[in-house]
N, CA, C and O atoms as a MOPAC input file, in Angstrom:
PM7 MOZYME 1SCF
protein

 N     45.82200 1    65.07400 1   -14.74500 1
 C     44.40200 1    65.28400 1   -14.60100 1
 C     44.14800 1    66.78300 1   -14.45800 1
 O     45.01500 1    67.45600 1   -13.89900 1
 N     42.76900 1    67.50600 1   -15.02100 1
 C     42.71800 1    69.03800 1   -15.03500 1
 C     42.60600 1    69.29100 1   -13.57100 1
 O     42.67000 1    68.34300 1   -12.78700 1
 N     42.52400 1    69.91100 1   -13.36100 1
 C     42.27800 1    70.98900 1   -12.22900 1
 C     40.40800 1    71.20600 1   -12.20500 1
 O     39.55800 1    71.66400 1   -12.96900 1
 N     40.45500 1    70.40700 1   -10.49900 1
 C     38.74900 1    70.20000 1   -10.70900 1
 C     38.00500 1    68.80200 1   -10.66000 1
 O     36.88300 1    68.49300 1   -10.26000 1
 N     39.21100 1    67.95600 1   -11.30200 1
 C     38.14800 1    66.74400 1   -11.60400 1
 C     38.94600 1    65.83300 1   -10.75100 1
 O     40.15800 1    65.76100 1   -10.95800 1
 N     38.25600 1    64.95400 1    -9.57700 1
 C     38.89500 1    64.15900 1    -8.55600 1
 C     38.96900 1    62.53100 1    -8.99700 1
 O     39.72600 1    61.67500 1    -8.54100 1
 N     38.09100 1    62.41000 1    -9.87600 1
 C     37.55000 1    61.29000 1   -10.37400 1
 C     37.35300 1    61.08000 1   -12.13400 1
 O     36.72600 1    61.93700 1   -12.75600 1
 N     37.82900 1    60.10700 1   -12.71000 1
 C     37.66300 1    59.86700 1   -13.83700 1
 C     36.49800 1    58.52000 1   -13.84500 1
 O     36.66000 1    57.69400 1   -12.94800 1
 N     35.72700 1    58.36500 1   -14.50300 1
 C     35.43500 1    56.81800 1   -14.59100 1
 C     34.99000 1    56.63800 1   -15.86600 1
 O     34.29200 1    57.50800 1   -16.38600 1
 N     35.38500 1    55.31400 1   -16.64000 1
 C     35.42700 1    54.75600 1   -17.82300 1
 C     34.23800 1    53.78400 1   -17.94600 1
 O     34.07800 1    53.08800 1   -16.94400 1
 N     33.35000 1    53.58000 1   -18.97500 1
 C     31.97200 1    52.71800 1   -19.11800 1
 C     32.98500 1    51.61800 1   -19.66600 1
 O     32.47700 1    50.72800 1   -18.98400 1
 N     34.08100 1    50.90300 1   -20.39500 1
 C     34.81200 1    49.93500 1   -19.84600 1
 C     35.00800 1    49.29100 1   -18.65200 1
 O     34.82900 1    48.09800 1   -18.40500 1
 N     35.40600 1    50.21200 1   -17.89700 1
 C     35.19200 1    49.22600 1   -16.28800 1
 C     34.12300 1    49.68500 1   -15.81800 1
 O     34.42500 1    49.83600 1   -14.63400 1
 N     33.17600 1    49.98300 1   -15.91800 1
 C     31.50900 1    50.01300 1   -15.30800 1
 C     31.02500 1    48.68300 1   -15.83300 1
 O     30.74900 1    47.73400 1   -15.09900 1
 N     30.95000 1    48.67500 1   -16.98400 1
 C     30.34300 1    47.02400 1   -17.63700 1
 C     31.62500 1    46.82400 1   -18.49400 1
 O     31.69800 1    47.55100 1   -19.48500 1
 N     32.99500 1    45.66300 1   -18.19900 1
 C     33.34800 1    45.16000 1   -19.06100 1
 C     32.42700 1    44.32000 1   -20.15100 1
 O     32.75100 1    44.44400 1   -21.33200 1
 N     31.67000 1    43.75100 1   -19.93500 1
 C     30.70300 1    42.79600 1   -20.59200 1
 C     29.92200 1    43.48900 1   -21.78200 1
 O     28.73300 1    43.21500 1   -21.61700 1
 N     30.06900 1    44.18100 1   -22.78000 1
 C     29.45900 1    45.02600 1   -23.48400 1
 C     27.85700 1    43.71000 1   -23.98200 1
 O     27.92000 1    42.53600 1   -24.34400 1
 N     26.66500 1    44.59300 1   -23.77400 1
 C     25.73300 1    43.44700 1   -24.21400 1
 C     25.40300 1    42.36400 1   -23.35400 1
 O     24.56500 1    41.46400 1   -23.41600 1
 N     26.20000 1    42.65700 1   -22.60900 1
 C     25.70800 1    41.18200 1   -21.39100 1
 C     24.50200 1    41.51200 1   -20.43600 1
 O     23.54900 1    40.78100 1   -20.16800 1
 N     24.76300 1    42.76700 1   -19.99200 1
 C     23.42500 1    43.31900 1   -19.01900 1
 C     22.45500 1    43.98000 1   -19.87600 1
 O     22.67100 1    44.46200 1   -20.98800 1
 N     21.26900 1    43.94400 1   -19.17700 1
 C     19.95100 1    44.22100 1   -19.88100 1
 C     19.88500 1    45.35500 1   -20.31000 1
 O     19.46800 1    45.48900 1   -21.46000 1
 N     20.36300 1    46.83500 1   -19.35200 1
 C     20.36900 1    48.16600 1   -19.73700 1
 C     21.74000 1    48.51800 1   -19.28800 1
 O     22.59300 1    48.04900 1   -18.53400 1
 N     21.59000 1    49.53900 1   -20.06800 1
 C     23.12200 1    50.77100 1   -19.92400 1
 C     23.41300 1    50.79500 1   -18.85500 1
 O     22.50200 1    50.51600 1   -18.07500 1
 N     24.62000 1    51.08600 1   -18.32100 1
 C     25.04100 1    51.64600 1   -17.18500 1
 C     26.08300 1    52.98500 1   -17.31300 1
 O     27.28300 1    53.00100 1   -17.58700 1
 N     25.53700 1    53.63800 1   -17.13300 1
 C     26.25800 1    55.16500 1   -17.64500 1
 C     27.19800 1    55.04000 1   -16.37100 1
 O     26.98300 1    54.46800 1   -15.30200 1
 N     28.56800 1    55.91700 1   -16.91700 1
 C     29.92500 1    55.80200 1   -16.21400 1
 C     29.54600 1    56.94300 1   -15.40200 1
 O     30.35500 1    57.08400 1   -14.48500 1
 N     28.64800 1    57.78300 1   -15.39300 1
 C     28.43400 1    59.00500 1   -14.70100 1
 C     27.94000 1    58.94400 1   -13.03700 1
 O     28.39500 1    59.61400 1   -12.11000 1
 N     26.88700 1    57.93900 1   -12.99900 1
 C     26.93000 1    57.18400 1   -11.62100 1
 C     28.22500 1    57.18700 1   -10.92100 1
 O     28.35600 1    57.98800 1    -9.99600 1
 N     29.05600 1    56.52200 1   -11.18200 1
 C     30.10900 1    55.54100 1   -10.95500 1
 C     30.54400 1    56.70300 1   -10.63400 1
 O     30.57200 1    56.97300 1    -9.43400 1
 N     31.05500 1    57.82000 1   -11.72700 1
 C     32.13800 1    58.93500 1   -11.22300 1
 C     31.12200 1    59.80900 1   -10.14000 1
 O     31.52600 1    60.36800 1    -9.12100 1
 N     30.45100 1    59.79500 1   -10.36900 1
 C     29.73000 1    60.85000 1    -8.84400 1
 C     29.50800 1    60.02200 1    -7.15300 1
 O     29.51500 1    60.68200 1    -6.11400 1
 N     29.37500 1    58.91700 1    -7.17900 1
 C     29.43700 1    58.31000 1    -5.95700 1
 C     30.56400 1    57.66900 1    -5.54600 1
 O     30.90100 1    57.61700 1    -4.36300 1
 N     31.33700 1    57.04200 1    -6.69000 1
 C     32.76200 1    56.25200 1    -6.21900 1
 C     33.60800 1    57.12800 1    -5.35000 1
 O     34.04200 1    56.46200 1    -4.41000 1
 N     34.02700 1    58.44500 1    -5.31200 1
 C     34.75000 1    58.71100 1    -4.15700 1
 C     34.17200 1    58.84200 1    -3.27100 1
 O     34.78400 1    58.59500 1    -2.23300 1
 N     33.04900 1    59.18500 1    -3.16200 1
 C     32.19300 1    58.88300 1    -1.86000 1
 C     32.45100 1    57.12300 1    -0.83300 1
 O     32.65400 1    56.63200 1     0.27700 1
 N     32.33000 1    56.96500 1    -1.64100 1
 C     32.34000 1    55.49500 1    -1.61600 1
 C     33.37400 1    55.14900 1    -1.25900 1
 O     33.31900 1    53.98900 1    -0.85100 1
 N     34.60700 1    55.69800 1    -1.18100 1
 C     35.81100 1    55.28400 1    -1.20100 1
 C     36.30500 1    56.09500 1    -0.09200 1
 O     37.39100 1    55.80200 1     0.40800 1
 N     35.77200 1    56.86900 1     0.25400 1
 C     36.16100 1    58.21100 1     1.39400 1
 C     35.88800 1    57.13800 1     2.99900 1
 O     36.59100 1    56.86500 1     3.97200 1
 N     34.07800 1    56.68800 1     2.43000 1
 C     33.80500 1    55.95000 1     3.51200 1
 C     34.37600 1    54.76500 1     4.23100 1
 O     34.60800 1    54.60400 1     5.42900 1
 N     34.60700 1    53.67700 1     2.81100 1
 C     35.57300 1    52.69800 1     2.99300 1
 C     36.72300 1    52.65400 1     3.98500 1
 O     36.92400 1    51.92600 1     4.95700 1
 N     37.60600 1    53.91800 1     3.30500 1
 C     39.09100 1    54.14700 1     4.05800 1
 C     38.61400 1    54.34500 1     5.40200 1
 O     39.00700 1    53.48100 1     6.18500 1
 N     37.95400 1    55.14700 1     5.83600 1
 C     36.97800 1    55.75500 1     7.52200 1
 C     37.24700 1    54.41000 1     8.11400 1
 O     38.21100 1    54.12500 1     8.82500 1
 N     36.00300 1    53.39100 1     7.62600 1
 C     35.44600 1    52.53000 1     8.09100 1
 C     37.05000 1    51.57100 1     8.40100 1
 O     37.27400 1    51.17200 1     9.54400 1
 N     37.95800 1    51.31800 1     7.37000 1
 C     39.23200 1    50.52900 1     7.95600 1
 C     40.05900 1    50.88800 1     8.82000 1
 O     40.62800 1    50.11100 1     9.58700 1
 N     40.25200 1    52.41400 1     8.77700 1
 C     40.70600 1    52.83200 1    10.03700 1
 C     40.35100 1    52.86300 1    11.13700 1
 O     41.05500 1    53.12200 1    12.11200 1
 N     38.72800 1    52.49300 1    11.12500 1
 C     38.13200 1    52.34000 1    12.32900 1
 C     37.95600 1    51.30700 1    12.89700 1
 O     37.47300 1    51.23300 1    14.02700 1
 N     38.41100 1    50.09900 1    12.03200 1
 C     38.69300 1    49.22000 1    12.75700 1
 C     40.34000 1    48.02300 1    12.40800 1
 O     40.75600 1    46.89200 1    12.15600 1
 N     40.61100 1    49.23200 1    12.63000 1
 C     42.39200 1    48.94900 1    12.86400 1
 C     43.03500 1    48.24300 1    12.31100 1
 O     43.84400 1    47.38300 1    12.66000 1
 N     42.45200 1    48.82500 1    10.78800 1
 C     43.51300 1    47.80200 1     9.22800 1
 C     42.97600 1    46.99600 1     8.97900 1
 O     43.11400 1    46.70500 1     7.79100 1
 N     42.06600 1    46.10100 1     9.74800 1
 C     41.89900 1    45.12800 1     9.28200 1
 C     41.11000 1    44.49500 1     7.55200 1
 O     40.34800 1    45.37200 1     7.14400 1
 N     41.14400 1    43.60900 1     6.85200 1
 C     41.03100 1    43.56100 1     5.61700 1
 C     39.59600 1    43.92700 1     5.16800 1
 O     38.90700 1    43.23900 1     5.92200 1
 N     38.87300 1    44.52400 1     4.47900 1
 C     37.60000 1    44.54100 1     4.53200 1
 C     37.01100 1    44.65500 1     2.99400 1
 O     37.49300 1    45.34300 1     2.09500 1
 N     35.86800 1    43.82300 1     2.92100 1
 C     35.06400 1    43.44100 1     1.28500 1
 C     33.89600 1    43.76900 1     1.79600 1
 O     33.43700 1    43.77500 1     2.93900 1
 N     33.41800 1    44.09400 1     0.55700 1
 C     32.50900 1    44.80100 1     0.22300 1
 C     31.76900 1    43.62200 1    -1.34400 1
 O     32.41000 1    43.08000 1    -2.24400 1
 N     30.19800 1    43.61000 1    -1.06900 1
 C     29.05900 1    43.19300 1    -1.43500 1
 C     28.92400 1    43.94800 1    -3.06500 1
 O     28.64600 1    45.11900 1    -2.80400 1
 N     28.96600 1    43.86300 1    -3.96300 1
 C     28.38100 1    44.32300 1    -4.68500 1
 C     27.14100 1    44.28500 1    -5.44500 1
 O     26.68400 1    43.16200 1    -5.65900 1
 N     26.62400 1    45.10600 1    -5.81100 1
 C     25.04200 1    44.45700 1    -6.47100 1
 C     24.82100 1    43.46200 1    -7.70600 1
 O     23.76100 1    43.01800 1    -8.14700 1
 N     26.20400 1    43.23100 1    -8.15500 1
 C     26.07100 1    41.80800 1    -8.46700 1
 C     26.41300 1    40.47000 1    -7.88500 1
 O     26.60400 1    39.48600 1    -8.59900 1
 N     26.50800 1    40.44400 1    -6.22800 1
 C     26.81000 1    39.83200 1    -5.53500 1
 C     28.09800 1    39.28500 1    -4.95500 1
 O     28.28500 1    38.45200 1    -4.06900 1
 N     29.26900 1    40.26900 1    -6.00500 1
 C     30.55700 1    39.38400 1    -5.65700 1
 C     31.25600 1    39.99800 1    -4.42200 1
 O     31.07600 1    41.16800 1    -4.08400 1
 N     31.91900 1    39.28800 1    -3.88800 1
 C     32.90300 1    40.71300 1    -2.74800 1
 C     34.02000 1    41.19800 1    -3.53500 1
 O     34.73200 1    40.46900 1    -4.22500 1
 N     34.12100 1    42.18700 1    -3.43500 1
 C     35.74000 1    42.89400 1    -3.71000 1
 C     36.10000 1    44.08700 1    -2.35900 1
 O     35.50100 1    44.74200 1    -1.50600 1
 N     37.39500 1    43.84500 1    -2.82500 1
 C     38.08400 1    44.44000 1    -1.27000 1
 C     37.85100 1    46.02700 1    -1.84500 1
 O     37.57300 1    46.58600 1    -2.90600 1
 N     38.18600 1    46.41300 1    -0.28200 1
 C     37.60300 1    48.02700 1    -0.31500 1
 C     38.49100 1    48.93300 1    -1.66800 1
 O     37.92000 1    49.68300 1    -2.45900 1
 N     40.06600 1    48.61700 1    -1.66900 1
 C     39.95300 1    49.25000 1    -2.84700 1
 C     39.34500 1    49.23900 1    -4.53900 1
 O     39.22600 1    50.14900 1    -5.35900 1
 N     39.08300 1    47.98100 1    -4.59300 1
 C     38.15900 1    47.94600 1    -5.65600 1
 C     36.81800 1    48.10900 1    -5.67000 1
 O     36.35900 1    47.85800 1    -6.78400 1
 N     36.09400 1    48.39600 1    -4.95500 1
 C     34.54900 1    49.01900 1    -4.21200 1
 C     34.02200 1    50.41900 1    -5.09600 1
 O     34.31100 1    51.58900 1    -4.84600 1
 N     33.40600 1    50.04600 1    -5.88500 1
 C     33.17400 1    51.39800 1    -6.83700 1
 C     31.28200 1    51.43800 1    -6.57600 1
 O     30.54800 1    50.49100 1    -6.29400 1
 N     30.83200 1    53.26500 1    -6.85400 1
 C     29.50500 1    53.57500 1    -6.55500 1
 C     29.13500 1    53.11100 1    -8.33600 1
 O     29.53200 1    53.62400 1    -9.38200 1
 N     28.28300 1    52.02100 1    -8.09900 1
 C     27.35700 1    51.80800 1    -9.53800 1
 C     25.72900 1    51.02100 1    -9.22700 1
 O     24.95900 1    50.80600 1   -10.16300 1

């Protein structure tokens, strides 16, 4: 990875579903909040002492904190 960039994100895994959702979802979201997102996560498990933790997504499913992406 260059020097600079902490985060990659792919519009493949933003919408596998090409055509299924109503509008675009640009991968650019995703790469500007997901480490955010992921900074907080790790915080939040250490703060409460490993234990397993999921996360809500706005399409309603849970996925565990490492799969928890900003979209």
């Amino acid at each position: 990875m260059a020097a600079g960039i902490g985060f990659v994100s792919l519009s493949c895994e933003v919408s596998p579903l090409p055509r299924f959702v109503a509008g675009p979802r640009p991968p650019s979201p995703t790469a500007y909040l997901t480490p955010a997102i992921r900074a907080y996560a790790r915080g939040l498990g250490e703060a409460v002492g490993g234990a397993p933790l999921y996360f809500m997504t706005s399409a309603g499913a849970l996925v565990h904190e490492d799969a928890f992406r900003g979209s």
